[in-house]
C-alpha positions as a printed Julia matrix, in Angstrom:
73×3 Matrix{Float64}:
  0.0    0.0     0.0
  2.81   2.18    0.82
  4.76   1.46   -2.22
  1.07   2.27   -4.54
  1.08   5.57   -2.47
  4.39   6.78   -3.24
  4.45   5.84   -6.85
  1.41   7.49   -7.31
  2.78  10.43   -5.67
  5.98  10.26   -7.72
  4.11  10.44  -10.52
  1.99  13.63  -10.02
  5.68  15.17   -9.3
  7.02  13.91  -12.47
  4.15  15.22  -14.4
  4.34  18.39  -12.93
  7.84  18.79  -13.58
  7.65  17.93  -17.05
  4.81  20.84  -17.04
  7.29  23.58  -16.28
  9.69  22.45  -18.51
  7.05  22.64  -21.2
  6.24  26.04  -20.03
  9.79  26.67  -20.0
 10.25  26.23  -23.77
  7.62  28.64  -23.96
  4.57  26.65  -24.14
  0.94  28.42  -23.25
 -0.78  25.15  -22.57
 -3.68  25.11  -21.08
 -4.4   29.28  -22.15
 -4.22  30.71  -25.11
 -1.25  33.23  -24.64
  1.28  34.18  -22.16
 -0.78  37.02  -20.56
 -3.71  34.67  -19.56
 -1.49  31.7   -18.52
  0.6   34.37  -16.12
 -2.54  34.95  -14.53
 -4.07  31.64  -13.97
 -0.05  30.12  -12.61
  1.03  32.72  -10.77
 -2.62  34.01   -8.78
 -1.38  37.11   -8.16
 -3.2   40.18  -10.03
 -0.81  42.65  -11.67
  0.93  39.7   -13.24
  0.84  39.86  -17.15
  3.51  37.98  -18.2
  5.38  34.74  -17.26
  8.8   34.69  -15.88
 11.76  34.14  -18.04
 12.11  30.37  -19.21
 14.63  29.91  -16.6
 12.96  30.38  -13.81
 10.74  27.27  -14.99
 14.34  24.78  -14.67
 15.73  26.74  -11.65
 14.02  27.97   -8.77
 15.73  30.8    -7.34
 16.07  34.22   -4.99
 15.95  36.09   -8.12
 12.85  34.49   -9.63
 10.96  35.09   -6.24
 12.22  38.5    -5.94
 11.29  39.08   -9.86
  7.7   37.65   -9.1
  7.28  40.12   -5.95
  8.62  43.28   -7.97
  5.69  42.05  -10.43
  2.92  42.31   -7.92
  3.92  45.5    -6.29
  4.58  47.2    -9.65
């Protein structure tokens, strides 16, 4: 049971992770542009664009701080 649990767990990572590295080659998927997928990732209003790709491969100070400057902008 505990071996089911973590695969399955394992497995919504993995698929997750493979989502930001589709966004990270500049993907839209599931919205229609940038703009609208900015707003329905990041939840923040203000936010009109994504981050740059490389915040989707490395998660960083600067990408937080980037995101922050975004809302308060």
């Amino acid at each position: 049971m505990i071996a089911l649990l973590a695969s399955a767990i394992a497995l919504v990572l993995l698929l997750l992770a493979i989502l930001h590295a589709v966004w990270g080659f500049g993907s839209t998927w599931p919205e229609a542009n940038a703009e609208a997928l900015a707003k329905r990732v990041a939840g923040f209003k203000g936010i009109n664009r994504m981050p740059r790709p490389v915040a989707c491969f490395f998660r960083s100070e600067e990408h937080t701080s980037e995101l922050q400057s975004r809302i308060s902008s």
